[in-house]
matplotlib code that plots the C-alpha trace (Angstrom):
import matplotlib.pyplot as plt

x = [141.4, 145.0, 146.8, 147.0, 150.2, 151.3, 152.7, 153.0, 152.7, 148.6, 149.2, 152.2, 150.8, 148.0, 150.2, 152.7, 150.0, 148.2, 151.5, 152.2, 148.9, 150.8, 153.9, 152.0, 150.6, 153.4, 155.6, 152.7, 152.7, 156.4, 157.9, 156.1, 158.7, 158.5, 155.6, 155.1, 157.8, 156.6, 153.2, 155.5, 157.6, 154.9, 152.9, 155.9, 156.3, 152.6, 153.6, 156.6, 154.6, 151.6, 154.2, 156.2, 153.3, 152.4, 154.8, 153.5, 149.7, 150.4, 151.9, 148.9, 149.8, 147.7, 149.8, 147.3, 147.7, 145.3, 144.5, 142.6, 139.8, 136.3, 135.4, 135.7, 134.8, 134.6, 138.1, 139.4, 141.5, 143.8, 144.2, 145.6, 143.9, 144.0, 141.2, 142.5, 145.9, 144.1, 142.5, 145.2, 147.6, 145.6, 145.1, 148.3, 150.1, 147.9, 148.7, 152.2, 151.1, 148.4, 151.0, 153.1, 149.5, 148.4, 151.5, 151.2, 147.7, 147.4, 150.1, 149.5, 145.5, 146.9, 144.1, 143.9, 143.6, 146.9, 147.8, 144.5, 144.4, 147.1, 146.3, 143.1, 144.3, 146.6, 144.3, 141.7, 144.2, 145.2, 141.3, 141.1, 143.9, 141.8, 138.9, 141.2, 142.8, 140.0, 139.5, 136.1, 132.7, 133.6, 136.8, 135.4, 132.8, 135.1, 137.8, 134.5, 132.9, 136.6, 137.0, 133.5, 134.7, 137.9, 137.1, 134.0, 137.3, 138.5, 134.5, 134.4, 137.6, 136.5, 134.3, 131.8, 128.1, 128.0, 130.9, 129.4, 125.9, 128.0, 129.5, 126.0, 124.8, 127.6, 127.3, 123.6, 124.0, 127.2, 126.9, 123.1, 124.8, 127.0, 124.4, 123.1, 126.3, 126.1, 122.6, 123.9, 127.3, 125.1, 122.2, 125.1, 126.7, 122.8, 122.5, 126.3, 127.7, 131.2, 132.1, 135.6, 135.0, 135.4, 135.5, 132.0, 130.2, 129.6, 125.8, 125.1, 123.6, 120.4, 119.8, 115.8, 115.6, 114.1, 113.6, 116.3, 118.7, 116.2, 116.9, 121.1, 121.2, 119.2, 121.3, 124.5, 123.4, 122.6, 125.2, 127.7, 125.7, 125.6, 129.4, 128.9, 127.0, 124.3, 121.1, 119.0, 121.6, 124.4, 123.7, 126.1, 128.8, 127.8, 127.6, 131.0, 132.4, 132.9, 136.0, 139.4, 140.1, 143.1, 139.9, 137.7, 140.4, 140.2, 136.8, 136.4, 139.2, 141.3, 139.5, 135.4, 133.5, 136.3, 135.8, 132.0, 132.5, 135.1, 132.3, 129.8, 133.0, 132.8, 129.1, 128.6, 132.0, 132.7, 129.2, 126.6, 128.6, 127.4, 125.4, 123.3, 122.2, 121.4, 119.3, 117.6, 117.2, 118.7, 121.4, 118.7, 118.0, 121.5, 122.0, 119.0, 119.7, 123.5, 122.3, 119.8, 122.9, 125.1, 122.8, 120.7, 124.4, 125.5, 122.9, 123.0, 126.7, 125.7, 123.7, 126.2, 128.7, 130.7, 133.8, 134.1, 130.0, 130.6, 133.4, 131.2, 128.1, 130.6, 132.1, 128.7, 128.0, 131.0, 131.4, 128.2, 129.4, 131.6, 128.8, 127.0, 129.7, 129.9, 125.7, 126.5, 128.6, 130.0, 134.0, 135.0, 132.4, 134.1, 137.5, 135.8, 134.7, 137.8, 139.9, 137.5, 138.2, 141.5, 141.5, 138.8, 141.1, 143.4, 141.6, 139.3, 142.7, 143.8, 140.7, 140.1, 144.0, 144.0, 140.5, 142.1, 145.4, 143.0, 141.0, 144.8, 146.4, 143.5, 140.9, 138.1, 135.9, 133.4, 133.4, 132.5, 134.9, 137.4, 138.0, 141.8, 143.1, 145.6, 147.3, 148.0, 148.0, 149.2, 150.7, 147.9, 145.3, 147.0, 146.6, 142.7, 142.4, 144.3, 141.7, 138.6, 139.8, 140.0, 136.7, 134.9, 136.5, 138.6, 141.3, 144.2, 143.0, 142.9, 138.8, 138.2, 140.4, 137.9, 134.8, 135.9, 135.6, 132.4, 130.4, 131.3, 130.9, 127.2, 127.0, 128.2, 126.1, 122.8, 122.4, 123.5, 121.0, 123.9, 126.2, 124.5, 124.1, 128.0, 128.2, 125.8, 127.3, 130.4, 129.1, 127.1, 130.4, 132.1, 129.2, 130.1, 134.0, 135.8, 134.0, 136.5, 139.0, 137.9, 137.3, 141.2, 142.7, 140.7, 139.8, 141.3, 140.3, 142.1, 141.8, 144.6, 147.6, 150.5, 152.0, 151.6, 151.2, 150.4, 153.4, 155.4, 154.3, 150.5, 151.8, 154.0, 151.7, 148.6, 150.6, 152.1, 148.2, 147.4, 150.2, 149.1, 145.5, 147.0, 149.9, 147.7, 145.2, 148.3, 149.9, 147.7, 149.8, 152.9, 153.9, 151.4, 150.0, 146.6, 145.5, 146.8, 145.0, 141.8, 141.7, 142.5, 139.6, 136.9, 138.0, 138.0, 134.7, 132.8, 135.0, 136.3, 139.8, 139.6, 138.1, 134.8, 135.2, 138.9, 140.6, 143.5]
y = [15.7, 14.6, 11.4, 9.4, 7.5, 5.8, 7.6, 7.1, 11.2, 11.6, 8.8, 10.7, 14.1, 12.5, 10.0, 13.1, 14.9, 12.1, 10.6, 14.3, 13.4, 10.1, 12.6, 15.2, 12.3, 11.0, 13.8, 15.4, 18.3, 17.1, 18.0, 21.2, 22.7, 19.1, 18.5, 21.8, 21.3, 18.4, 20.0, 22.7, 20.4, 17.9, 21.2, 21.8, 18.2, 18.4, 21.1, 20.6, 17.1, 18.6, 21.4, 18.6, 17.3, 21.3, 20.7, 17.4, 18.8, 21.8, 19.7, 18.0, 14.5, 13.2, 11.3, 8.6, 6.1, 3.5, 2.4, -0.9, -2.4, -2.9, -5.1, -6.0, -1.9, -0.5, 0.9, 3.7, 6.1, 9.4, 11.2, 14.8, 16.3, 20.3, 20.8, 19.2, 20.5, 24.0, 22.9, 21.2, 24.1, 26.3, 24.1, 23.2, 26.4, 27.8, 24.9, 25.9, 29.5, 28.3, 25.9, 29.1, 31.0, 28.1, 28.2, 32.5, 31.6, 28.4, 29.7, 33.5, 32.2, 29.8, 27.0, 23.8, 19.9, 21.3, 18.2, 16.9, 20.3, 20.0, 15.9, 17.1, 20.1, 17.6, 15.0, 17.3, 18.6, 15.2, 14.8, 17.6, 16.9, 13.5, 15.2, 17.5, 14.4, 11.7, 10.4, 9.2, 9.7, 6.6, 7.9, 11.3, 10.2, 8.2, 11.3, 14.3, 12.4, 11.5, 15.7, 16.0, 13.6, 14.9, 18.5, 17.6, 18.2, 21.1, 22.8, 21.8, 22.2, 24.5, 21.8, 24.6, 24.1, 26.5, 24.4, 21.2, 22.9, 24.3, 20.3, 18.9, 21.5, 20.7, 16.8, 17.3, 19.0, 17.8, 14.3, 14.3, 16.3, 13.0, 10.9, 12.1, 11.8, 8.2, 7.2, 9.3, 6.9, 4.1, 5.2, 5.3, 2.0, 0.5, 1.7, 0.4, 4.2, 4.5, 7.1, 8.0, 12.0, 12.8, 16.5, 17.1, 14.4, 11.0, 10.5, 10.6, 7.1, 8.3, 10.9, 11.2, 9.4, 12.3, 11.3, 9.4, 12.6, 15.0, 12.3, 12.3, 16.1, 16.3, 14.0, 14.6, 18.6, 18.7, 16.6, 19.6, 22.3, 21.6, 21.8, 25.2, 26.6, 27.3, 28.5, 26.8, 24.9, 27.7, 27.9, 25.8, 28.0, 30.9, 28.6, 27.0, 30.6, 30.0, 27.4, 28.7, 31.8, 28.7, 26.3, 28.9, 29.9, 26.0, 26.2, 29.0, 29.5, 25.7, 22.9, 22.5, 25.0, 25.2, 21.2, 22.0, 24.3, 21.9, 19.4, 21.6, 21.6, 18.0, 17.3, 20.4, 19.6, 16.0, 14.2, 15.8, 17.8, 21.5, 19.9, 17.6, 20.2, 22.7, 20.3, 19.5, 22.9, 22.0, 25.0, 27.4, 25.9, 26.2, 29.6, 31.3, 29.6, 30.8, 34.8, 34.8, 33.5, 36.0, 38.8, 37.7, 36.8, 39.8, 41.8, 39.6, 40.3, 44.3, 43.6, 41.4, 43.6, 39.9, 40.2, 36.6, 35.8, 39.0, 37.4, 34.0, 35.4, 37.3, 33.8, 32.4, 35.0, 34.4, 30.4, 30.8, 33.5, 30.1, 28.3, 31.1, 30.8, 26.9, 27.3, 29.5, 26.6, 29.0, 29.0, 32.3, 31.4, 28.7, 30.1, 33.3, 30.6, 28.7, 31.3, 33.1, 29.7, 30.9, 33.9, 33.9, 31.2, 33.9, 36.3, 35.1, 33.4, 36.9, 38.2, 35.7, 35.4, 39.0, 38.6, 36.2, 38.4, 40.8, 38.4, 37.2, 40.3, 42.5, 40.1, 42.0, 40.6, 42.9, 45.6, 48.4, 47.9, 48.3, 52.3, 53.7, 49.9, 50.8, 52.5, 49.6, 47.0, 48.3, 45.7, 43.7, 45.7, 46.6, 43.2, 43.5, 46.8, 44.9, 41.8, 44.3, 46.0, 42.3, 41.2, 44.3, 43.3, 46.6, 46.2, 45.0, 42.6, 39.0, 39.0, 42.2, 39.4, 36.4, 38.6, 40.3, 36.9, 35.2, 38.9, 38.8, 34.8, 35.7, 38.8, 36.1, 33.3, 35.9, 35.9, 39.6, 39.9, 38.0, 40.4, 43.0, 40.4, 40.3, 44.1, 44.5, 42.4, 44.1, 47.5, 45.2, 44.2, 47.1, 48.5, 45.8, 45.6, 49.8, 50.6, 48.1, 50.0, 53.6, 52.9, 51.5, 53.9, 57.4, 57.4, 57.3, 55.5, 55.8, 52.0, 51.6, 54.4, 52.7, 50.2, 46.4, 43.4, 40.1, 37.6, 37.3, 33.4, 35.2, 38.5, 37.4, 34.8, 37.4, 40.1, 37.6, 36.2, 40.3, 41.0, 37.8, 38.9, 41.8, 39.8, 37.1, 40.4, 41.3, 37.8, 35.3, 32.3, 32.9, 30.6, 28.2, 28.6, 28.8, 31.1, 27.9, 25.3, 27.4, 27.9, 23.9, 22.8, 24.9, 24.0, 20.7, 20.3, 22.8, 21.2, 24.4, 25.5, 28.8, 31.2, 32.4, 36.1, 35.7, 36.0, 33.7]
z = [152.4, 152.1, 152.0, 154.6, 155.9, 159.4, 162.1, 165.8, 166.2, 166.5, 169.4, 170.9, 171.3, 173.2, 175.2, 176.2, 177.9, 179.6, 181.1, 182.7, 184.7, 186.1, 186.9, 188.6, 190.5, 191.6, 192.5, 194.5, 196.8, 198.3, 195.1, 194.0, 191.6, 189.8, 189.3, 187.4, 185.5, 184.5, 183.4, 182.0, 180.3, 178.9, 177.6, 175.5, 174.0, 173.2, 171.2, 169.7, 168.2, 166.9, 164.9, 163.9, 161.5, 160.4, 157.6, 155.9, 156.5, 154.5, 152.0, 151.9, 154.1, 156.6, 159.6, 160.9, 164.0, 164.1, 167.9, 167.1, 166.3, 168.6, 165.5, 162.1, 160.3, 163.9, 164.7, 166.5, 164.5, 165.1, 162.0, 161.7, 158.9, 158.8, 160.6, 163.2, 163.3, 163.5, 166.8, 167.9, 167.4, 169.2, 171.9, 172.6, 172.1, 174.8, 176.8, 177.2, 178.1, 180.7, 182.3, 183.5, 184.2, 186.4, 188.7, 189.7, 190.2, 192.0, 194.3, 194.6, 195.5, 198.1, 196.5, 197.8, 196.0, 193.6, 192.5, 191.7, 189.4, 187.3, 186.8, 185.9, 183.4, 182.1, 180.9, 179.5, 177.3, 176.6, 175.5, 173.6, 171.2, 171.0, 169.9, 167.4, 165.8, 166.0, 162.2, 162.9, 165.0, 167.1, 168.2, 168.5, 171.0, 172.7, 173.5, 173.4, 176.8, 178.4, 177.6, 180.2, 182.7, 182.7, 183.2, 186.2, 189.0, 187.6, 187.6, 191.5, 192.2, 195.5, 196.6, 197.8, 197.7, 194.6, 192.9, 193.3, 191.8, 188.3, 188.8, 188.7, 186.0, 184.0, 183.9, 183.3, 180.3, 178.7, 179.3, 177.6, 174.5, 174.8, 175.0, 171.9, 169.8, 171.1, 169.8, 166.5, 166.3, 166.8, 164.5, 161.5, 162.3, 162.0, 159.0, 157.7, 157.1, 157.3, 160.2, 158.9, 158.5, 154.9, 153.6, 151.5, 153.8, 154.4, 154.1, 150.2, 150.3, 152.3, 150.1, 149.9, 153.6, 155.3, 158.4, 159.0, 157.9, 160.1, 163.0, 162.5, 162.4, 165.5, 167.6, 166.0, 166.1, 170.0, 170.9, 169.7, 170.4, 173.9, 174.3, 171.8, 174.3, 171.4, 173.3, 174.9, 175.8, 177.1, 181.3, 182.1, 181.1, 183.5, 186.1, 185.6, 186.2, 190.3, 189.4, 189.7, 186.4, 184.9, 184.3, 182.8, 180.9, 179.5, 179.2, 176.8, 175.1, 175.3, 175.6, 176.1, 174.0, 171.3, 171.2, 170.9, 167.9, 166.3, 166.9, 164.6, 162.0, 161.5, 161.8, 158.6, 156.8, 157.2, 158.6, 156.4, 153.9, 152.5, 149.8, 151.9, 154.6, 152.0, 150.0, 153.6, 154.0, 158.0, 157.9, 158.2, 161.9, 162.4, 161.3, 162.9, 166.4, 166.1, 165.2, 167.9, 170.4, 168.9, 169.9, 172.8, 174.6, 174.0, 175.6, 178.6, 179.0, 179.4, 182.5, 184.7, 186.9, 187.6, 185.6, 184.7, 183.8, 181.5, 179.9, 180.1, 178.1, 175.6, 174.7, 174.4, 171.7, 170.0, 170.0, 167.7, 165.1, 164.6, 164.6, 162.0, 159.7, 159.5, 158.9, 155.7, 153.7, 151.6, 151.4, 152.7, 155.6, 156.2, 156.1, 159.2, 160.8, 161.9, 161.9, 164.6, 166.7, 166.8, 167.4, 169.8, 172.0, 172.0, 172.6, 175.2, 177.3, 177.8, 179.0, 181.6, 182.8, 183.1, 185.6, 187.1, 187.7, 189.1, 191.7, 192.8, 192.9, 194.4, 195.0, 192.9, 190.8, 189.2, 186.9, 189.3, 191.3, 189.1, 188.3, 188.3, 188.5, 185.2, 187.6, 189.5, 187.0, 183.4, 182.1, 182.7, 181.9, 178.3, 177.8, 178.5, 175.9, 173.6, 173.4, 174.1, 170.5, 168.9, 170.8, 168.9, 165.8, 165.2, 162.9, 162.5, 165.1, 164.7, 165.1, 162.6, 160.2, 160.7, 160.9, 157.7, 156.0, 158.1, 156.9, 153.4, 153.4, 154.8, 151.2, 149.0, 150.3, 149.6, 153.5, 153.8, 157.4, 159.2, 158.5, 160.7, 163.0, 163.4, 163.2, 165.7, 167.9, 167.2, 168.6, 172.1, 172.7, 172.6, 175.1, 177.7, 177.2, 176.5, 180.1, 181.7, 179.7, 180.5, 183.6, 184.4, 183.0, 182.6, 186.0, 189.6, 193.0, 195.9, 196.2, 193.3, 194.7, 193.1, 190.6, 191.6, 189.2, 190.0, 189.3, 186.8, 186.1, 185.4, 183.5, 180.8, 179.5, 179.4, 177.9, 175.2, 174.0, 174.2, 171.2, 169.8, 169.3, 167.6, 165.7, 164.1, 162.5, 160.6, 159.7, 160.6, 159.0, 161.2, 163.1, 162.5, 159.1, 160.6, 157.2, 155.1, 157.4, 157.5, 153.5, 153.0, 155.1, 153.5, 149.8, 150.7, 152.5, 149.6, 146.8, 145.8, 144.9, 146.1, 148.7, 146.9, 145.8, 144.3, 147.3, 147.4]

ax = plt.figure().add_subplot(projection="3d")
ax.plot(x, y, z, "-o")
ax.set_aspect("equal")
plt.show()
């Protein structure tokens, strides 16, 4: 998928946010306007080097930094194929936007352990982009555990009894999916496969080695899923909802479960390969665990009045209509699938800053409490309206584009069932997300009498992913060519040279 040629700027985008963890560390809490320009400042340099490779991607280029080698065929790689500029994008992009987020909230909340924060923050992004550009499962492992480790401070940031529980939680469950991606890593090198991700797969030699294929798609399978937030294995996610709004904003829409969900891209697309799991038969598992996600999530979102494990159980449900579409192997599937990564990071970041604006600015947190605040907080809460109508999947939105093409990936793979499954959820989520809505803005409390955002810092970057949400439903290739990305990888990994269905 693409040629590959040397270049220091995989390396780079992950060095320039990992040294703005030194510099927030060394400024400290003496120097608080320099230390977030410096996360402000690294965020953009992260950026402008991941869209300085967009153009020789497209082109069909492959910019590759190799680290070095553990020994002789075991080597850690960086490698930014499209798939991984499309994470990579997204992540960084929102990066920048968080950065400014971070500052209104950190400050109008008066939190503690600052520093530590935006250290932390720092380096997860840092680990993320790691994850997005690792060229094989070595180096994917490597970055996908420094991503947990990195993100533990940021989960029990509060250091209260209920923090350090989610903490606990957390480690339990993403460090055993790590676990398993190890003994999976280790399994292949056993057995003298090559790791490098290749589009179509890299296990053709054990073709007929059922067990051993059953064993890798377990491992490799849970080791993903857990991060995914597939059920069983989603409770940690809830849970992780008492951290500051910033770090759930990383954990569902930036970093964590979007590197769970890029995980299950390269396990189907570049690991096994469409052709393998459908002789194996395994993407039925796949696909039947990800519906009954999809649905089961969203009913659980109806019942919770909390604001944030509402939004928590709604991004369980979506992470696996990624998840769905990946399971399908078809084309257009594939194509839904990571363009619903984006525009569910999108999406999902408004929703949580604008909860987050809320709990600052008004210090509510659940849904009932929350009638006339439009009145208050308009700006803000267009922003929410604006991602409730893409979280439904109305058009134009961004998420009516990507579920357009993950329901009629499901019709032309002959799995038509899963396209009510999105349409169902479609209409659950609209049940737990339009009574925010009506509720700000249809009614009146006397506890909201008169207009009074949260700062500026928190606003503009809530109100700019809002448009966004809206903006990439009617052009989804600009700026990014997320469209061009998105089509690349699934031709590539089903071998095609078009969307299925004639659509170019």
């Amino acid at each position: 998928m693409g040629t590959p040629f040397a270049s220091p700027l995989p390396l780079l985008a992950v060095l320039a946010a990992a040294l703005a963890a030194l510099a927030v560390l060394l400024l400290r809490e003496r120097r608080r306007d320099l230390r977030e320009g410096a996360s402000i400042a690294a965020a953009a340099l992260t950026l402008g080097i991941v869209v300085a490779m967009l153009p020789r991607v497209v082109e069909g280029g492959t910019p590759e930094a190799r680290l070095f080698t553990l020994s002789p065929g075991i080597e850690l790689v960086l490698r930014a194929d499209a798939a991984g500029m499309v994470f990579a994008l997204l992540a960084s992009f929102l990066w920048v936007l968080a950065a400014f987020y971070s500052i209104g909230y950190m400050r109008g909340g008066h939190e503690d352990r600052q520093t530590r924060f935006y250290a932390a923050f720092a380096l997860s992004v840092a680990a993320t982009v790691g994850v997005a550009f690792a060229g094989n499962l070595l180096t994917f492992v490597l970055f996908y555990e420094l991503l947990t480790l990195f993100t533990y401070p940021l989960v029990v940031h509060r250091q209260t009894p209920e923090a350090v529980a989610a903490g606990r939680k957390y480690l339990a469950y993403t460090l055993s999916g790590g676990l398993a991606l190890i003994a999976g890593a280790a399994w292949l090198e056993i057995l003298r496969v090559d790791g490098t991700f290749v589009a179509g797969g890299i296990l053709d030699a054990l073709r007929g080695e059922d067990a051993t294929l059953w064993g890798l798609f377990a491992l490799l399978t849970f080791g993903v899923a857990v991060k995914a937030a597939v059920m069983p294995f989603h409770s940690w996610l809830p849970s992780a909802m008492v951290a500051p709004t910033p770090v759930s904003a990383l954990l569902h829409a930036v970093a964590v479960v979007k590197a769970g969900v890029f995980g299950v891209v390269r396990v189907v697309g570049f690991v096994f390969g469409p052709a393998l799991l459908e002789e194996m038969g395994a993407w039925n598992v796949l696909a039947v665990a990800a519906a009954a996600t999809v649905l089961i999530a969203s009913l659980l979102a109806l019942r919770h009045d909390n604001l944030k494990r509402r939004l928590a159980y709604s991004t369980i449900s979506h992470l696996s209509y990624i998840v769905l579409g990946l399971a399908l192997l078809g084309p257009m599937a594939l194509t839904g699938a990571l363009l619903h990564m984006v525009g569910h990071g999108v999406t999902k970041i408004t929703l949580f800053f604008c909860a987050g604006a809320i709990h600052v600015r008004t210090h509510k947190e659940n849904v009932s409490e929350l009638v006339g605040i439009g009145r208050q907080m308009p700006f803000t809460m267009t922003a929410f309206t604006l991602a409730s109508l893409s979280m439904v999947g109305l058009p134009p939105f961004v998420l009516f584009t990507s579920k357009w093409f993950l329901g009629r990936g499901a019709v032309l793979a002959g799995n038509p069932t899963f396209m009510f499954v999105y349409v169902v959820s479609g209409l659950l989520a609209a049940g737990y997300l339009f009574p925010i809505c009506i509720r700000a803005f249809l009614r009146r409390s006397a506890a909201f009498p008169r207009f009074g955002e949260a700062s500026p810092f928190m606003v503009a970057p809530l109100f700019i992913t809002g448009v966004l949400a809206l903006w990439l439903g009617i052009a989804p290739d600009l700026p990014f060519r997320f469209f061009d990305l998105a089509t690349a990888v699934a031709a590539a990994v089903t071998g095609t040279t078009a969307i299925a269905g004639g659509v170019p």
